[in-house]
C-alpha positions as CSV (number, residue, x, y, z in Angstrom):
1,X,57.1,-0.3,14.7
2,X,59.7,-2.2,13.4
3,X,61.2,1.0,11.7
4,X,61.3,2.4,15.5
5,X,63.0,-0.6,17.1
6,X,65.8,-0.8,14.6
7,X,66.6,3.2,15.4
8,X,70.4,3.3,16.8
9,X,70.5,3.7,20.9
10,X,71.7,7.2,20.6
11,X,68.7,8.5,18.9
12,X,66.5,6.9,21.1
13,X,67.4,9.8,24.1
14,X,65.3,12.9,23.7
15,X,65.9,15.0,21.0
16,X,66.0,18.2,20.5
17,X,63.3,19.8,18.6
18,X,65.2,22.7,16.2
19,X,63.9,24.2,13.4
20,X,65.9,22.6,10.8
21,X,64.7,19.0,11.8
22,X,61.6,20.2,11.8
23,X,62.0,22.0,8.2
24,X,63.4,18.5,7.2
25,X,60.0,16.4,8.7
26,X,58.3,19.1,6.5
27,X,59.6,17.8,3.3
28,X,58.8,14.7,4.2
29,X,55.1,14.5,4.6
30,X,54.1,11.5,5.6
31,X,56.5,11.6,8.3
32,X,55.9,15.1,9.5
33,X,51.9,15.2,8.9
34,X,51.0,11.3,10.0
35,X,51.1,9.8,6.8
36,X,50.1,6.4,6.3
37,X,47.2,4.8,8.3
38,X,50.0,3.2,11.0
39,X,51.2,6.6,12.1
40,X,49.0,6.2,15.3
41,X,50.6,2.2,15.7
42,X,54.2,4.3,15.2
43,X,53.2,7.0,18.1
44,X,52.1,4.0,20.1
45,X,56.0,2.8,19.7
46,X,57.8,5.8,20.4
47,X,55.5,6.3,23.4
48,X,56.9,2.5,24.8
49,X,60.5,3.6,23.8
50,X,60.3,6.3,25.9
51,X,59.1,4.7,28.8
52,X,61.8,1.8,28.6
53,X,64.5,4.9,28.3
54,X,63.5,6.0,31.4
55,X,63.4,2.6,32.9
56,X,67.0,1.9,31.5
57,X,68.8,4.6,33.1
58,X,66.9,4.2,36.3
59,X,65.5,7.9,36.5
60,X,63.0,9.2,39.1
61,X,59.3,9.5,38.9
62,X,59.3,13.2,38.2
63,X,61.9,12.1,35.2
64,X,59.7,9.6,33.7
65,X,56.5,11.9,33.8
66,X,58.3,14.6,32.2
67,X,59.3,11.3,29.3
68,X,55.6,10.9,29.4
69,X,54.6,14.4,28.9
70,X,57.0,14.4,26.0
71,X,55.5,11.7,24.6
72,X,51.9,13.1,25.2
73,X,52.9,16.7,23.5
74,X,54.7,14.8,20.3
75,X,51.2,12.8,20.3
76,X,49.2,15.6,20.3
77,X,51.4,18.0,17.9
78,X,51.2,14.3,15.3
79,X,47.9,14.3,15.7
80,X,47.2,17.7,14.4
81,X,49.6,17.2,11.8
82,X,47.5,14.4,10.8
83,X,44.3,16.1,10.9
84,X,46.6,19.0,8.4
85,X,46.9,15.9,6.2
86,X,43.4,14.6,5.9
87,X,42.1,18.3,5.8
88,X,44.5,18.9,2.5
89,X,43.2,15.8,0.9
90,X,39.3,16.5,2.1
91,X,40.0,19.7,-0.2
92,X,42.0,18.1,-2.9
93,X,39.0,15.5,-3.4
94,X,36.3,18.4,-3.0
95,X,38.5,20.5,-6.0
96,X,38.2,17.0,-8.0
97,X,34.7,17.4,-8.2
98,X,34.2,20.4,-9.6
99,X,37.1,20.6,-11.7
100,X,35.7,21.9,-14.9
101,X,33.5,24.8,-13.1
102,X,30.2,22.3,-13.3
103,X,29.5,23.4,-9.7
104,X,25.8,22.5,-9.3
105,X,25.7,19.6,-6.9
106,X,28.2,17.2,-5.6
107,X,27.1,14.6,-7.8
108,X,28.3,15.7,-10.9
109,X,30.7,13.1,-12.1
110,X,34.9,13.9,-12.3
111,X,35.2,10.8,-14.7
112,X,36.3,11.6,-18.2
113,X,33.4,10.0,-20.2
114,X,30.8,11.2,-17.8
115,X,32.4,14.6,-17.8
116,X,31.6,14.5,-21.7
117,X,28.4,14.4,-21.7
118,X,27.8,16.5,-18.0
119,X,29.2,19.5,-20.2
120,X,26.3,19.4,-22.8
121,X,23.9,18.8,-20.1
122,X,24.8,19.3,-16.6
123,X,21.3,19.5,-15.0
124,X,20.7,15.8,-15.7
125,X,23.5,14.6,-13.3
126,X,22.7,17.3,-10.8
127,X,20.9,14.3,-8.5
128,X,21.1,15.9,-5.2
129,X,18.2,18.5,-6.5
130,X,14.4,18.7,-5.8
131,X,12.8,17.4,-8.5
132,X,8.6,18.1,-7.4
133,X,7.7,17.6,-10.9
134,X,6.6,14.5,-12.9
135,X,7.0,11.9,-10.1
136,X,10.5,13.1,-9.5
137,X,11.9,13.4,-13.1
138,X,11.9,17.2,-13.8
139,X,12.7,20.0,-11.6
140,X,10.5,23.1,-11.5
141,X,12.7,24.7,-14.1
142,X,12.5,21.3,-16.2
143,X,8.6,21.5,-16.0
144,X,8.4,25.7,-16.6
145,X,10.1,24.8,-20.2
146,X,7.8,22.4,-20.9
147,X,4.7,24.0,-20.0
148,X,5.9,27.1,-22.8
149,X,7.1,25.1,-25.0
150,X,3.6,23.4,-25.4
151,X,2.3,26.8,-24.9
152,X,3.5,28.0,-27.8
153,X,2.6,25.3,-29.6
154,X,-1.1,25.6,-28.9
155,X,-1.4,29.5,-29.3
156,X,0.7,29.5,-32.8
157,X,-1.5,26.9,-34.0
158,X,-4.7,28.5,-32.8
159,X,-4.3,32.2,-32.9
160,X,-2.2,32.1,-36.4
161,X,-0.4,34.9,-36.2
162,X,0.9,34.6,-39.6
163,X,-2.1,35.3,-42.3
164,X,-0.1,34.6,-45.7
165,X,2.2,31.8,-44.7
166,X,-0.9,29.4,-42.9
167,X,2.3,26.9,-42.5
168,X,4.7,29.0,-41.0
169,X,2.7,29.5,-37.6
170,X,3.0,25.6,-37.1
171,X,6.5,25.6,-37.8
172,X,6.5,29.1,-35.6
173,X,5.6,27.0,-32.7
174,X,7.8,24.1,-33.5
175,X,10.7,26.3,-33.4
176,X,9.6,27.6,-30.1
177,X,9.1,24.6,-28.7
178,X,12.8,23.5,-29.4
179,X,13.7,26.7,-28.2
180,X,12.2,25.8,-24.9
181,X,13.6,22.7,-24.5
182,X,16.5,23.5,-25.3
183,X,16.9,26.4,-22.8
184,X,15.5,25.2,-19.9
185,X,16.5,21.6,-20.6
186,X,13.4,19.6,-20.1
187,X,15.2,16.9,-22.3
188,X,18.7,15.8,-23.6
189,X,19.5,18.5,-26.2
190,X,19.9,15.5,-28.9
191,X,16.1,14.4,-28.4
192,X,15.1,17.9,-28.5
193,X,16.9,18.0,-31.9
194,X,14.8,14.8,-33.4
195,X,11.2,16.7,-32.3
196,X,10.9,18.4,-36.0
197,X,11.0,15.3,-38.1
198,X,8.1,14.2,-35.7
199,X,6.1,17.1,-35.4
200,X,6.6,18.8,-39.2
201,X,4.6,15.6,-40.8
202,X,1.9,15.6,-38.0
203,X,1.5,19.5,-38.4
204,X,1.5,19.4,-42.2
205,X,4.6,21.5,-42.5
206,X,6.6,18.9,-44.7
207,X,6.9,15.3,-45.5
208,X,9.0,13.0,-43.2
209,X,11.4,12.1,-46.3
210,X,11.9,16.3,-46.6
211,X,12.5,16.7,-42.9
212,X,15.0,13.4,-42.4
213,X,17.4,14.7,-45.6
214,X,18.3,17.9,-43.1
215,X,19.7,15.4,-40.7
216,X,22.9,14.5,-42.9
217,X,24.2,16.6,-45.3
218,X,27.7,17.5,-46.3
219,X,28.6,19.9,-42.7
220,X,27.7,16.4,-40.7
221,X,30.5,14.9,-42.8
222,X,32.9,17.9,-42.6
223,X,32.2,17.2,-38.5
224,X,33.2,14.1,-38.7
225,X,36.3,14.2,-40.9
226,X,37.5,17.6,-38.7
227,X,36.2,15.1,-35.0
228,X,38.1,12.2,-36.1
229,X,41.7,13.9,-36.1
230,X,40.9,15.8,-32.9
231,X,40.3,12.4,-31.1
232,X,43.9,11.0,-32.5
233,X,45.3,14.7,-31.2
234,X,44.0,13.8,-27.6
235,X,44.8,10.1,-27.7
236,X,48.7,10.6,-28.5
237,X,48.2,13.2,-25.6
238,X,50.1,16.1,-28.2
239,X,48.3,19.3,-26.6
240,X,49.4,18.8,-22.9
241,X,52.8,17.8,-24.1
242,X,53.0,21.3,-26.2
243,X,51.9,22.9,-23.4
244,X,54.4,22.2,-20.9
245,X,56.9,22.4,-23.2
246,X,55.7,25.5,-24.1
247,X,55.7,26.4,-20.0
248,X,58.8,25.0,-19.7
249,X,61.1,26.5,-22.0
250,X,60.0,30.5,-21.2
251,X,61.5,29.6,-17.6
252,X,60.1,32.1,-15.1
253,X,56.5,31.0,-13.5
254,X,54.6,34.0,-13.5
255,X,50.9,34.1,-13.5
256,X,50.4,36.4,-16.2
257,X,52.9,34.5,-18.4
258,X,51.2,31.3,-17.5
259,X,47.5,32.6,-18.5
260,X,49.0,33.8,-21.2
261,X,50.5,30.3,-22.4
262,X,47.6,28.4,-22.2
263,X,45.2,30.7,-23.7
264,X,47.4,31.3,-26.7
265,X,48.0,27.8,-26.8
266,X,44.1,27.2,-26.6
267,X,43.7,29.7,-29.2
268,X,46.0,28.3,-31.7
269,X,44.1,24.8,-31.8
270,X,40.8,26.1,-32.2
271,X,41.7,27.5,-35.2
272,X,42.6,23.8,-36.3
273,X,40.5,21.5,-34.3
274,X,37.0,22.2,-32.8
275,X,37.0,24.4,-29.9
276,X,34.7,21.7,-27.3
277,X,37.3,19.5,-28.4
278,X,40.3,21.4,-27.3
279,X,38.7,23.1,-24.3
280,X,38.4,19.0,-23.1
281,X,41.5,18.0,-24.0
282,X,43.8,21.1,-22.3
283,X,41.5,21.8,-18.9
284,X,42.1,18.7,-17.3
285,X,45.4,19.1,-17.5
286,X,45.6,22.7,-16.1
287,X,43.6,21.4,-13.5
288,X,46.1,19.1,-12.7
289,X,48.9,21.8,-12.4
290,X,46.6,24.1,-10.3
291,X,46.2,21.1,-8.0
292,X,49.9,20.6,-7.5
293,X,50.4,24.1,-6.5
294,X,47.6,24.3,-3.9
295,X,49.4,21.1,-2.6
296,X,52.7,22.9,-2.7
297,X,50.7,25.4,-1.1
298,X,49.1,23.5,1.6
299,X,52.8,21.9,2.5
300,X,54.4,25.2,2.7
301,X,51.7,26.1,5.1
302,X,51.9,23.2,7.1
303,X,55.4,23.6,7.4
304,X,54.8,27.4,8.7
305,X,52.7,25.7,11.2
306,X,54.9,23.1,12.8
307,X,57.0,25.8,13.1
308,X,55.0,27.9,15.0
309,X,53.9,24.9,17.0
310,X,57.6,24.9,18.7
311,X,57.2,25.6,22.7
312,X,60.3,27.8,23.1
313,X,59.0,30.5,20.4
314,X,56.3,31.7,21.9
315,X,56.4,34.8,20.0
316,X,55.8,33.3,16.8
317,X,51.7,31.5,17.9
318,X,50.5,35.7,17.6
319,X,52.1,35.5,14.0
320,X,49.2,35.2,10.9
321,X,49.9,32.0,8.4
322,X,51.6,33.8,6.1
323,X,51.5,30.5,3.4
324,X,47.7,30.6,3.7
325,X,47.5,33.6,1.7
326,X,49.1,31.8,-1.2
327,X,46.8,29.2,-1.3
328,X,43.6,32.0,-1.8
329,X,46.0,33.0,-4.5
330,X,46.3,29.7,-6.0
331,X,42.4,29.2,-5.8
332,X,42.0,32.4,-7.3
333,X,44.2,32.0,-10.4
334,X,42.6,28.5,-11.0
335,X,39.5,30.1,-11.6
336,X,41.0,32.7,-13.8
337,X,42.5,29.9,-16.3
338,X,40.5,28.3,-16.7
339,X,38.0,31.3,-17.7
340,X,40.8,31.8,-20.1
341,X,40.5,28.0,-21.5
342,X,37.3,28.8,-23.0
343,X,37.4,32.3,-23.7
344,X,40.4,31.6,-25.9
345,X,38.8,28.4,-27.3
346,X,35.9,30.3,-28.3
347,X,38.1,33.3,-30.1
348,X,40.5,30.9,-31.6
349,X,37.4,29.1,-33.2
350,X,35.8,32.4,-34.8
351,X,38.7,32.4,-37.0
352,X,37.9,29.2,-39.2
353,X,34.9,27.4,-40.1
354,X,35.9,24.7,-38.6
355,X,36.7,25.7,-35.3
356,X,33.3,26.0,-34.0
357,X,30.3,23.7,-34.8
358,X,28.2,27.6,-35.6
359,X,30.5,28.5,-38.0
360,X,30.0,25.1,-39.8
361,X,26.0,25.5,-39.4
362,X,26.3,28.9,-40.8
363,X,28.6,27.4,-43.6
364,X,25.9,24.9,-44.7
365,X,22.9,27.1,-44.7
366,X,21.6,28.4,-48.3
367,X,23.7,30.1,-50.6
368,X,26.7,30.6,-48.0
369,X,27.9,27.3,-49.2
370,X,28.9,28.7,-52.6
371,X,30.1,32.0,-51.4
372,X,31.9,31.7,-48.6
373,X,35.2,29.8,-48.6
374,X,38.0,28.8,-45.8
375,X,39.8,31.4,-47.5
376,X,37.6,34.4,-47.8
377,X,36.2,33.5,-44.1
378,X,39.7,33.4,-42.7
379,X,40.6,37.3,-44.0
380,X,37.2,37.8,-42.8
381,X,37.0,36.7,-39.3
382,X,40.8,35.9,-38.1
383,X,41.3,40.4,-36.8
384,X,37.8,40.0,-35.2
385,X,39.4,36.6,-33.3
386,X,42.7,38.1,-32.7
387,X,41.3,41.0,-30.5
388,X,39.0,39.2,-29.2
389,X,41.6,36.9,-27.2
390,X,43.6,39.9,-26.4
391,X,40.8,41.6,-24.9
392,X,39.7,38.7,-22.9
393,X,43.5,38.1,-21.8
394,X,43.6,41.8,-20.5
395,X,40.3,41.6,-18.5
396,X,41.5,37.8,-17.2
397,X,44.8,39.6,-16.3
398,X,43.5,42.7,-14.5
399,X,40.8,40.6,-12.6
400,X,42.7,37.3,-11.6
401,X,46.1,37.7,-12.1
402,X,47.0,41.5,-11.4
403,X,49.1,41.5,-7.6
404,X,49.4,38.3,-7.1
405,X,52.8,36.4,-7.0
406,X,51.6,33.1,-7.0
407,X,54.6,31.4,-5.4
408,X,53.3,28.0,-5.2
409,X,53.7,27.4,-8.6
410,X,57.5,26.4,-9.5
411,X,59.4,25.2,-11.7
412,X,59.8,22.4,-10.2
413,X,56.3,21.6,-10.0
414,X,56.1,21.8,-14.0
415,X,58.8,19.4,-14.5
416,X,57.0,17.3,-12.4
417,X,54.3,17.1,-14.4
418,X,56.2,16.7,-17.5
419,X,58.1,13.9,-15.9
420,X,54.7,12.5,-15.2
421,X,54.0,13.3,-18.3
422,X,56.6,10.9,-19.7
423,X,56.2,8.0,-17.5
424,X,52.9,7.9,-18.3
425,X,53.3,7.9,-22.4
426,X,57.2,8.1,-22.9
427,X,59.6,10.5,-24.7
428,X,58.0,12.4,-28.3
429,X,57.6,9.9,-30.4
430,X,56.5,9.4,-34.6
431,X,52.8,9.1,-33.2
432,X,52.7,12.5,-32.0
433,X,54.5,13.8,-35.0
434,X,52.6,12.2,-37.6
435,X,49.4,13.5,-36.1
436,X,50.5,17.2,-36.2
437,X,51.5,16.6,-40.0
438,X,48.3,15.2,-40.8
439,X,46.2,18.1,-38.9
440,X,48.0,20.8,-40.8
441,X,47.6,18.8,-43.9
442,X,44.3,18.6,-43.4
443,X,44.0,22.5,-42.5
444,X,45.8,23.4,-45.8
445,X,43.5,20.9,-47.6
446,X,40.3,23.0,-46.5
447,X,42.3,26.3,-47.4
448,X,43.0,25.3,-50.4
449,X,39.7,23.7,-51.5
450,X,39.1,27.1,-54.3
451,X,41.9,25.9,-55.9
452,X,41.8,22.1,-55.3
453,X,38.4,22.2,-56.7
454,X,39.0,23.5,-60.0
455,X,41.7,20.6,-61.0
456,X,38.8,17.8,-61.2
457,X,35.8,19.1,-62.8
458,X,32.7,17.7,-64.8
459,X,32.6,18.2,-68.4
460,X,30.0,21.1,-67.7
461,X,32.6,22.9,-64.8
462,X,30.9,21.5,-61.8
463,X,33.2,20.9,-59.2
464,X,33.3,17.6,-57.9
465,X,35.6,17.8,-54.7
466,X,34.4,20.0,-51.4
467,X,35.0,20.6,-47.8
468,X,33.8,16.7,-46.7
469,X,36.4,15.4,-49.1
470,X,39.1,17.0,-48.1
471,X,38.8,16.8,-44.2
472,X,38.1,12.7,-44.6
473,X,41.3,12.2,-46.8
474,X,43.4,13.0,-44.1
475,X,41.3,11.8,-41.1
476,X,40.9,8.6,-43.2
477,X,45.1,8.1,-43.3
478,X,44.5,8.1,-39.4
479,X,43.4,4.3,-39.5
480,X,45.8,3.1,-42.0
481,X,49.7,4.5,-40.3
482,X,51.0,2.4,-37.9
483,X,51.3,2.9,-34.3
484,X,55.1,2.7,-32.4
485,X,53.4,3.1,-29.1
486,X,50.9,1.1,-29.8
487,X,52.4,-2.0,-32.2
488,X,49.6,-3.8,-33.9
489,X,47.2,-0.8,-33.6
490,X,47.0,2.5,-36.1
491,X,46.9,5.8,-35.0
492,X,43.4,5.8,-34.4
493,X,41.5,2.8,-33.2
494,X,37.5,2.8,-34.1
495,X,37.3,1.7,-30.1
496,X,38.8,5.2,-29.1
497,X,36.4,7.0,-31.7
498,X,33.5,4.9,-30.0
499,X,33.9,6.5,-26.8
500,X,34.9,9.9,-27.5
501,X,33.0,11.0,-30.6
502,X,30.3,13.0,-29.8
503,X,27.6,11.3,-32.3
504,X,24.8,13.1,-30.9
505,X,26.0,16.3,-32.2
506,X,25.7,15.3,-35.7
507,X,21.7,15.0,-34.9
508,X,21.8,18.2,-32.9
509,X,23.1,19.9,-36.1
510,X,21.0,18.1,-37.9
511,X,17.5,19.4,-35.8
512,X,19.4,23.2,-36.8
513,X,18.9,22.4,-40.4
514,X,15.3,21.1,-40.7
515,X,14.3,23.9,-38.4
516,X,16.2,26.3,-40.9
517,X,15.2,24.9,-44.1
């Protein structure tokens, strides 16, 4: 109101409404779609301006209800601006929660450390379900699992399939039983993985002290030493910052190009970090791009609109939204990415041992830990990952990408992100660079560990140094370098691992071995 008082008495007169102060409104949005909660207090003004105008230069009746009409169609054209408005951000907040594709209810949580653990189980937060079964707890598919999974355990005990191995029927059923659980998810898949070193004693399979070895061994230490520098990757925020530099520097927006980046970008880490751990750390970011161009989008439509809203162009209210067409585009593209996000992220990981927690199973199971290497699995395994990701990038392109211009998505948008980027956590600094070193170092370090191992030796020719080793040397440096962001703090607080490590994978890995062995 006080905005609208202070206005100079020359622009108090009616104005003319012409497309380029229109155009201008538009690229302001809170003044051309409501805004702030006063904009109704601010129509409420202009309204009383306009009658004291009228008063002031002593016009006639007819004069002062055309004024009021004025004032009544600006009203009404403000109003449905400001029902644009709260429609865009009703569909901004309904993106938010289902950002990472975990579309089974409303419920499911957009928070970062809820997210974390609605990815390895989203049926638990899915709370808007029925759930008929055990007073409310599971849902029919919840109860169906369980019901087979005790099944099996009954009929392999008491039918015995297996006539020379008496034993292996019971552990026949106890694998089935996980199996169960774990597919339809009757519980958390970490409890699941702690039902062996219960039920192998009480079945007679193995003792409890045989069982509870399987549940650390030297691949749960190679997790951990390959986890911890993934954490200190996210925390100095060194992925999204490559990405958009990345984005950046090719210059032209194009969707294809785009895909392309993050992809190749997501396929490059995983061959260095763990693939959950950089399909977490680069998705929320794309997200946030998408969502800036659907709300470029959304503008450029609601700028096509007050445009058509004009009285004197009549002709243009038969026109179709044009800009509404490029918000189906932006839509469509977001789901394409972020496709790509884990298709690459699962390619990229094939290539090492470490990139995905299987390959590390499969590396710690029998005699593979003696005969396959980093090396040897790297010529095996990196051509089979490598057209792998350029198949998936070809089907991505054809399906989401191919005939759409996506113009939404600017430049300009990028460097707004990367200025957010750097308000948020500054200019590239030591932290960032140091990190990078240390995650190459340790990727050489596992490459190397043939060689490495022959230099320290017992006197018999035992090695003494293997893969756990050499992922903790460098993961260990972590908590000794000082922080410049952070003065007083390392690289890597034990806080940050606290809340991001995923601890109940090392007992999900460890229920894979003691079923294996």
């Amino acid at each position: 109101q006080g905005r609208t008082r202070r206005r100079p008495a020359r622009e108090r007169g009616a104005r003319p409404a012409s497309a380029p102060g229109r155009q201008a409104g538009a690229r302001n949005p809170e003044r051309a779609c409501g805004g702030p909660p006063g904009a109704a207090s601010i129509s409420d003004s202009r309204r009383g301006a306009a009658h004291r105008v009228v008063q002031e230069e002593g016009a006639d009746p007819s004069t002062k209800l055309g004024a009021m009409d004025m004032s009544g169609g600006s009203d009404e054209r403000e109003l449905g601006r400001s029902g644009t408005m709260l429609e865009r951000a009703g569909t901004t907040l309904q993106r938010a929660g289902s950002n990472l594709g975990l579309q089974r209810a409303s419920t499911l949580p957009t928070e970062d450390k809820q997210l974390r653990h609605a990815a390895t189980m989203p049926i638990t937060h899915d709370l808007e379900a029925v759930r008929p079964c055990c007073c409310g707890l599971w849902k029919v598919q919840q109860m169906t699992g369980f019901v087979l999974g005790v099944l099996a355990v009954l009929l392999a005990s008491t039918i015995r399939p297996i006539k020379e191995y008496p034993g292996a029927n019971d552990m026949l059923g106890i694998t089935l039983l996980c199996g169960f659980f774990w597919v339809f998810e009757v519980a958390p898949i970490y409890i699941t993985a702690l039902i062996p070193v219960v039920l192998m004693p009480l079945l007679s399979v193995t003792s409890s002290a045989i069982a509870a070895t399987a549940y650390w061994n030297v691949i749960q230490m190679l997790v951990v030493g390959t986890y911890l520098v993934d954490i200190a990757l996210e925390d100095v925020h060194l992925p999204r910052r490559a990405a958009l530099k990345m984005l950046l520097v090719t210059g032209v927006v194009q969707p294809g190009l785009l895909l392309f980046s993050f992809m190749f970008l997501c396929w490059v880490l995983s061959m260095f970090c763990n693939n959950i751990a950089v399909t977490l750390m680069v998705t929320p970011f794309a997200i946030e791009i998408m969502n800036a161009a659907e709300e470029q989008a959304r503008d450029e439509a609601a700028a096509h609109s007050d445009l058509t809203d004009q009285p004197s162009s009549s002709s243009s209210d038969s026109e179709e939204p044009v800009p509404d067409a490029s918000i189906l585009e932006v839509q469509r593209f977001s789901s394409g990415l972020l496709l790509g996000i884990a298709y690459a992220s699962t390619c990229g990981g094939l290539a090492t041992l470490t990139g995905t927690i299987t390959n590390e199973v499969l590396f710690g199971v029998g005699k593979m830990t003696d005969a396959v290497t980093y090396g040897n699995w790297w010529a095996f395994a990196f051509p089979t990952s490598a057209m792998c990701f350029l198949l998936s990038f070809g089907v991505l392109w054809f399906r989401y990408c191919c005939c759409i211009k996506l113009k939404s998505l600017t430049r300009d948008v990028l460097e707004q992100s990367y200025d957010e980027l750097v308000k948020e956590i500054g200019p590239f600094s030591r932290d960032e660079l140091i990190v990078a070193v240390i995650q190459i170092v340790q990727f050489v370090l596992l490459f190397m560990r043939p060689t490495i191992a022959k230099a320290v030796t017992t006197p018999y020719g035992e090695s003494l140094i293997g893969d756990p080793t050499l992922a903790i040397l460098p993961a260990a440096l972590l908590f000794f370098i000082p922080s410049v962001v952070r003065p007083g703090q390392a690289l890597l607080t034990w806080p940050s691992v606290h809340e991001k490590f995923d601890f109940g994978l090392l007992v999900l890995i460890g229920g894979g071995f003691a079923l294996s062995q």
